[in-house]
LUMVOKOL-313847 format. One line per field, with one value per residue: residue number from 1; chain; x, y, z of N, C-alpha, C, CB in turn. Coordinates in steps of 0.001 Angstrom, whole numbers. Glycine has a CB too. Example, Ala and Ser with C-alpha at 12.3 -4.5 7.8 and 13.67 -1.06 7.14 Angstrom:
BEGIN
nr: c(1:2)
kette: c(A:A)
n.px: c(13190:12850)
n.py: c(-5690:-2250)
n.pz: c(7800:7080)
ca.px: c(12300:13670)
ca.py: c(-4500:-1060)
ca.pz: c(7800:7140)
c.px: c(13200:12900)
c.py: c(-3300:30)
c.pz: c(7800:7870)
cb.px: c(11308:14084)
cb.py: c(-4473:-598)
cb.pz: c(9046:5725)
This chain:
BEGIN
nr: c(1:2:3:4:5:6:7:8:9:10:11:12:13:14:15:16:17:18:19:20:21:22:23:24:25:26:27:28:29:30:31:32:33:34:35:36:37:38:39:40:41:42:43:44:45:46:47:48:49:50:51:52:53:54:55:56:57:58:59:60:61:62:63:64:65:66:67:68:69:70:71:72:73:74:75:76:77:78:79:80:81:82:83:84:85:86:87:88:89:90:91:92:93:94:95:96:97:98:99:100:101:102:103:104:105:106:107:108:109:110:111:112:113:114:115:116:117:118:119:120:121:122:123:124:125:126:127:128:129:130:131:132:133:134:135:136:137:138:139:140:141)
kette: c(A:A:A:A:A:A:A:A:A:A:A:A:A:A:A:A:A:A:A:A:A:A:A:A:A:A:A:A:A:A:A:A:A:A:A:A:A:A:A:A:A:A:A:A:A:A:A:A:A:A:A:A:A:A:A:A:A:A:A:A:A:A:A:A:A:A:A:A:A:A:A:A:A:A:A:A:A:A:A:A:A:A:A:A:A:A:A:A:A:A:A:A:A:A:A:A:A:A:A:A:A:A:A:A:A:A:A:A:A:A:A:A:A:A:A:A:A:A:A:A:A:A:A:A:A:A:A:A:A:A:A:A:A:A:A:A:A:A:A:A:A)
n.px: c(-14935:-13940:-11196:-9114:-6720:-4551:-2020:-1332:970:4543:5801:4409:1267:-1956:-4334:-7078:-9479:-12133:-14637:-16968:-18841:-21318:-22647:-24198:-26100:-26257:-27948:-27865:-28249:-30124:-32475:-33360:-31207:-30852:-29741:-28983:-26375:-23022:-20864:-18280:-17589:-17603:-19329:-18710:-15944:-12791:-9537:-7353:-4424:-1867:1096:4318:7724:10220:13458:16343:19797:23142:22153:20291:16715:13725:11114:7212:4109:904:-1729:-5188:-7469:-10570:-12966:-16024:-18662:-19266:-21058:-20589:-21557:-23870:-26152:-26367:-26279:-24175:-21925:-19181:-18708:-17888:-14482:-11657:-8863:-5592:-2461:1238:4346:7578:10440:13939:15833:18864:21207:22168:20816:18555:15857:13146:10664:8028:4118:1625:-1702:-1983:-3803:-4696:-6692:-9607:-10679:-12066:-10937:-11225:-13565:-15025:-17437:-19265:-18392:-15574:-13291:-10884:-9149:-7769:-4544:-3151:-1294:1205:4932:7757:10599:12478:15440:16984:19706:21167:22875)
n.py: c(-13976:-13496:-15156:-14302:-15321:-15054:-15927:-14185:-13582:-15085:-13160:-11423:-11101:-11445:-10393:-10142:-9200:-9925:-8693:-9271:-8223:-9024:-7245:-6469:-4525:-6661:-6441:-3578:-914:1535:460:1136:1222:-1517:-3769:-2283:-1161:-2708:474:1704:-432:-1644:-2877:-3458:-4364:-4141:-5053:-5414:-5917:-5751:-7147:-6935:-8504:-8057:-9102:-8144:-6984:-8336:-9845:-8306:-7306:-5516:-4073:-3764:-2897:-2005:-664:-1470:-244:-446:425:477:2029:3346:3612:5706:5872:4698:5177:5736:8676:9617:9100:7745:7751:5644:4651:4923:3833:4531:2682:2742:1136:961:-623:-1777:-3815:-5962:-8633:-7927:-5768:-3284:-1046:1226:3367:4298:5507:6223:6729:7997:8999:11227:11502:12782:12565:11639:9920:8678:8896:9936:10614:13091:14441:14828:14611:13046:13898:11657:10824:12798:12421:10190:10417:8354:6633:3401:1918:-1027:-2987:-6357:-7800)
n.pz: c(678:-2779:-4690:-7816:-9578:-12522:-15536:-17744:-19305:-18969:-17540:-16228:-14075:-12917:-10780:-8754:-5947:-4405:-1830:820:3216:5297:7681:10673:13412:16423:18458:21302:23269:22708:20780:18575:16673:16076:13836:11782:9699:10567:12315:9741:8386:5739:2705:812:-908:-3402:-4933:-7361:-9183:-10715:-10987:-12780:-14252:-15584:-16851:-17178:-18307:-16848:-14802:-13475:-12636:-13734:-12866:-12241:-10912:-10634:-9279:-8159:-6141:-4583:-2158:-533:164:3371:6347:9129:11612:14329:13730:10816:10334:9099:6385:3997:1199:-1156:-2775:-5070:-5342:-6738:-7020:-7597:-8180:-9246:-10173:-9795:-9685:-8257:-7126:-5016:-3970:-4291:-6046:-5503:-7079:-5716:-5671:-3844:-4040:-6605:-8515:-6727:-5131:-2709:36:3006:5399:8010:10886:13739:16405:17777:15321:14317:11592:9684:7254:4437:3442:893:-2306:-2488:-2753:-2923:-2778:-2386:-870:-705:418:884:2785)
ca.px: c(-13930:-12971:-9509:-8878:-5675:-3695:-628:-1049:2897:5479:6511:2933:584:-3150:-4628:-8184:-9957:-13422:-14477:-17916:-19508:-22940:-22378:-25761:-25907:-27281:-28401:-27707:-29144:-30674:-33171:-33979:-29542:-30374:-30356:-28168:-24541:-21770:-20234:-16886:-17230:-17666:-20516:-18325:-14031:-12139:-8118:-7041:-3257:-776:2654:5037:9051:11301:14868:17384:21579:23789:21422:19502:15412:13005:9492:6224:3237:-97:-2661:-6508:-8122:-12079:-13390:-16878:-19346:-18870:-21512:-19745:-21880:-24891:-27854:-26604:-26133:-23060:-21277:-18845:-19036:-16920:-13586:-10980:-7241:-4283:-1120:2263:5341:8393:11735:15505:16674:19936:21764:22474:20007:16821:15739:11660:10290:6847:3809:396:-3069:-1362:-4891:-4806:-8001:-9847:-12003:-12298:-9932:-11641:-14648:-15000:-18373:-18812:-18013:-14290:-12859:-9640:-8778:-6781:-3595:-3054:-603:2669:5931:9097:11792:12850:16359:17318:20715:21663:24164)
ca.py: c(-13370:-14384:-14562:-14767:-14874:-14915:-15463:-14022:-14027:-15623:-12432:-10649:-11607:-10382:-10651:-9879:-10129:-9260:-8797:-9044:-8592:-8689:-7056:-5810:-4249:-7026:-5465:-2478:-383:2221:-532:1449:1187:-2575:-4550:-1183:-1832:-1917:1315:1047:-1454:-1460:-4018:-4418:-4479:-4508:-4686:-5665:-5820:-6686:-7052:-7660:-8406:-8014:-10022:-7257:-7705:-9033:-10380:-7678:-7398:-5126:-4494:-2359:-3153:-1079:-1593:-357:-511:419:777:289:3004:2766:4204:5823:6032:3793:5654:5764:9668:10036:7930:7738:7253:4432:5490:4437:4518:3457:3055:2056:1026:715:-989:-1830:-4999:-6816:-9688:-7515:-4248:-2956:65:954:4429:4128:6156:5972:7734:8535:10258:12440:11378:13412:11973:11909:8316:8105:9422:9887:10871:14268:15005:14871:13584:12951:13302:10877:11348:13094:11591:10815:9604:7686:5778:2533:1570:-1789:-3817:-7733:-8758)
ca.pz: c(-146:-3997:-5002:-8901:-10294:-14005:-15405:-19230:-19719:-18003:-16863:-16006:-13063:-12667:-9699:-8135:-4477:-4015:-761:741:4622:5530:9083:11311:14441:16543:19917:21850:24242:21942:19923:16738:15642:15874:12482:10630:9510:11722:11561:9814:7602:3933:2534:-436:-1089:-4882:-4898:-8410:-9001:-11909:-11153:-14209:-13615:-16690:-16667:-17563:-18016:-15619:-13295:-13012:-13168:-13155:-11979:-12494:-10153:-10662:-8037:-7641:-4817:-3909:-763:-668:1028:4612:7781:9840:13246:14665:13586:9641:9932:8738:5731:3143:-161:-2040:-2743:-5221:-5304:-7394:-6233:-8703:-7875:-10676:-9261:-10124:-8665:-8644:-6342:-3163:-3706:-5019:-5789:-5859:-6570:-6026:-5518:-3339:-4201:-7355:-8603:-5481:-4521:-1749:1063:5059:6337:9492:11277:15109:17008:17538:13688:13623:10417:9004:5529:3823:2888:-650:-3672:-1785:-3608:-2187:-3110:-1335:-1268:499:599:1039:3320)
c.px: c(-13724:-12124:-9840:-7149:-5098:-2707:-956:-333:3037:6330:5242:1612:-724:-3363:-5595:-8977:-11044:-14096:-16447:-18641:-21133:-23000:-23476:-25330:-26327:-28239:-27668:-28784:-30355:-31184:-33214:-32317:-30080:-30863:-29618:-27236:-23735:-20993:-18861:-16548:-17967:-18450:-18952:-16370:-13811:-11137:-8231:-4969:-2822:738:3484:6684:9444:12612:15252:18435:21915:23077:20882:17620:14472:11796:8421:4783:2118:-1476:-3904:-6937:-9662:-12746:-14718:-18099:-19217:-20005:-20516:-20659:-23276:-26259:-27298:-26430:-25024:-22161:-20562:-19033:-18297:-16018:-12765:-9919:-6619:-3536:-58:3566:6359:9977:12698:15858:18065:20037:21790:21414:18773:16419:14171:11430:8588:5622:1992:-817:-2206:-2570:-5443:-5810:-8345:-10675:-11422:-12002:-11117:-12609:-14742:-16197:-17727:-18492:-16430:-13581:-11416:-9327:-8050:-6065:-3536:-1975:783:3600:7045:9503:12532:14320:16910:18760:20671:22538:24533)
c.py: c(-14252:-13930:-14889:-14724:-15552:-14906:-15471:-14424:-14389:-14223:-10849:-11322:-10981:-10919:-9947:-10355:-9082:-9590:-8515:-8950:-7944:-8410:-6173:-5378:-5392:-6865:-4357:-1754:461:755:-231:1663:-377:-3200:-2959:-1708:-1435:-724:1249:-267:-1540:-2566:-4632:-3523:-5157:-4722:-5736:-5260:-6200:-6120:-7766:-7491:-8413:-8693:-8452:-7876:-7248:-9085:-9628:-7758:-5752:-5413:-3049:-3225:-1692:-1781:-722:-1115:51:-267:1121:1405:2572:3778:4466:5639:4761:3785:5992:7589:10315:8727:8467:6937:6380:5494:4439:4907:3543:3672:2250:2078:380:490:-1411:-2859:-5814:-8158:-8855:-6639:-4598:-1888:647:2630:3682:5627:5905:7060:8252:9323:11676:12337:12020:13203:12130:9978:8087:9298:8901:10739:11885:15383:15378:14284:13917:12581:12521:11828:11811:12232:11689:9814:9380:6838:5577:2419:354:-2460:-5195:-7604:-9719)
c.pz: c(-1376:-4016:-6339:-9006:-11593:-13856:-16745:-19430:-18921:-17181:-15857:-15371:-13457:-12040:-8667:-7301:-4776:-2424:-128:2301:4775:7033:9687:12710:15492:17833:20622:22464:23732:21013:18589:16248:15421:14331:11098:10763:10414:11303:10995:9190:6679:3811:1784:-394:-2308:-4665:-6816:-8210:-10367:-11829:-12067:-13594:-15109:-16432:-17552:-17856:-16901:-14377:-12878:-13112:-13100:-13149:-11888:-11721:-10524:-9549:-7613:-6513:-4955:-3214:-804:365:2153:5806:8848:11585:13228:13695:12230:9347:9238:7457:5369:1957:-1137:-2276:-3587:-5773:-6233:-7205:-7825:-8034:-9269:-9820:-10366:-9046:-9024:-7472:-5380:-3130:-4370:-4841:-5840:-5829:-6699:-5727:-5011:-3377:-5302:-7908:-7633:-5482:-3119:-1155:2242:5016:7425:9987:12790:15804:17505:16478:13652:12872:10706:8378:5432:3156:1682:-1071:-2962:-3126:-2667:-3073:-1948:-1620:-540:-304:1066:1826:3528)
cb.px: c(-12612:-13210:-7849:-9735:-4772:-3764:701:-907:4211:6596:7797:2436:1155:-4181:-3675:-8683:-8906:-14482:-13107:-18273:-18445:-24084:-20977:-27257:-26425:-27059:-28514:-27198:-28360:-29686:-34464:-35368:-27371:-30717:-32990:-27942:-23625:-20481:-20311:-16571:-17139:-16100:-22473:-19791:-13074:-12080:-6863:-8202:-2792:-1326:3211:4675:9675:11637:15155:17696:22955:25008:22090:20087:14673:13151:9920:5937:3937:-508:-1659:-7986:-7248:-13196:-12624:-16677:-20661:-16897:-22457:-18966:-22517:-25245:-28773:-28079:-26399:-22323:-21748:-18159:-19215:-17572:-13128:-11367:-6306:-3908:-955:2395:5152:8310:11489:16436:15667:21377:23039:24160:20750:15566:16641:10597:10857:6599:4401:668:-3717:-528:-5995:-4401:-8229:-9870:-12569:-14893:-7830:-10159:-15796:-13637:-18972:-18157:-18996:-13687:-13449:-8991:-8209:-7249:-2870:-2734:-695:3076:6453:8931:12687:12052:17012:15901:21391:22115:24512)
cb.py: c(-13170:-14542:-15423:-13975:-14802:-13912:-16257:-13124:-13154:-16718:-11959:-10219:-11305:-9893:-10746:-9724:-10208:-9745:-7722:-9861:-7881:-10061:-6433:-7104:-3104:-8024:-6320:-1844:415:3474:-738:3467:1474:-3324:-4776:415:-1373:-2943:2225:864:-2518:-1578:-3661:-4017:-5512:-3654:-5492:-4724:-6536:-6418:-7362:-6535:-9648:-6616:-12162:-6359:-7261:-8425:-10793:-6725:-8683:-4344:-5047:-1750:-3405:-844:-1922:-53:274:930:1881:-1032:3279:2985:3285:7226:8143:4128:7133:4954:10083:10339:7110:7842:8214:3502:6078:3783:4540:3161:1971:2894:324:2423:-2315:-251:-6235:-5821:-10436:-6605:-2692:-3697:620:-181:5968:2794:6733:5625:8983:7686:9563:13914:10014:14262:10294:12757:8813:7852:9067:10365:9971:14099:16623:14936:13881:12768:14098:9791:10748:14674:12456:10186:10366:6900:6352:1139:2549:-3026:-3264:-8434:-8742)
cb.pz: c(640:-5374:-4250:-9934:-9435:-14852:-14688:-19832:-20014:-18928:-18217:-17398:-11638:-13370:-9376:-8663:-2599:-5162:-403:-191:5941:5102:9292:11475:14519:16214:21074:21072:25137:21336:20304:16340:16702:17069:12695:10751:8176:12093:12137:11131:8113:2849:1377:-2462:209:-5973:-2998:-9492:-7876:-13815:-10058:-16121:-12417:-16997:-17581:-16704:-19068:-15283:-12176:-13419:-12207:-13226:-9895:-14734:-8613:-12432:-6416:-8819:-3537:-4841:-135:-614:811:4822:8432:9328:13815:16098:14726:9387:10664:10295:4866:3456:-787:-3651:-1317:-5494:-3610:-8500:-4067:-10225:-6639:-12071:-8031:-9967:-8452:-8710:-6704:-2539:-4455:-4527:-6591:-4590:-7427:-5211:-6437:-2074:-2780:-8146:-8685:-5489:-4419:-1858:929:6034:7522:10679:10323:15534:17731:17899:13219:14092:8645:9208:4518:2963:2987:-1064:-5542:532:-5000:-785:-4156:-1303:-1348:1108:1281:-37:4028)
């Protein structure tokens, strides 16, 4: 794994992991899977990030986070019949903070990106989630 990270401003981060596994089958019963990728795991992993905070009045701050992600082609079964294809997401989050609270709307798969999450022998997928939105709200005591 590399890590990089930046601080342009004093108020603006960057921040990038690259991610890398060289993962083989290395025996099993069936001989001709051995020496293919484990299924379920990506050769290669991006995340990139830049979270910036602002100072506001009276002690307040805020905050804007943008965040890609990609997910590197992935085999899904032994024998290589089945994959996916790299995949990438951005997520954002934009907050309101004070001394006791904080307020965050944010938002995940904000491109509404459309692919199959998970893969299970037999051929049953399951898409990934589409473009959701929320807002956090937490308290101090």
């Amino acid at each position: 794994m590399l890590e990089v990270s930046a601080k342009p401003t004093h108020r603006l981060d960057v921040c990038a992991y690259f991610g890398y596994t060289d993962s083989e089958i290395p025996r099993m019963q069936d001989a001709c899977v051995v020496g293919n990728p484990v299924p379920r795991v990506s050769k290669r992993t991006f995340n990139a990030g830049t979270p910036c905070r602002q100072p506001l009045s009276d002690g307040r701050s805020g905050s804007l986070r943008l965040d890609f992600q990609r997910i590197g082609g992935t085999c899904r079964d032994p024998y290589n019949v089945t994959s996916r294809d790299r995949v990438s997401l951005l997520n954002l989050r934009l907050g309101l903070e004070a001394e006791k609270w904080s307020l965050t709307a944010w938002s995940k798969n904000l491109a509404d990106r459309k692919y199959n999450a998970e893969f299970s022998p037999g051929g049953f997928l399951w898409k990934a989630l589409p473009r959701r939105y929320g807002l956090d709200l937490s308290y101090r005591f």
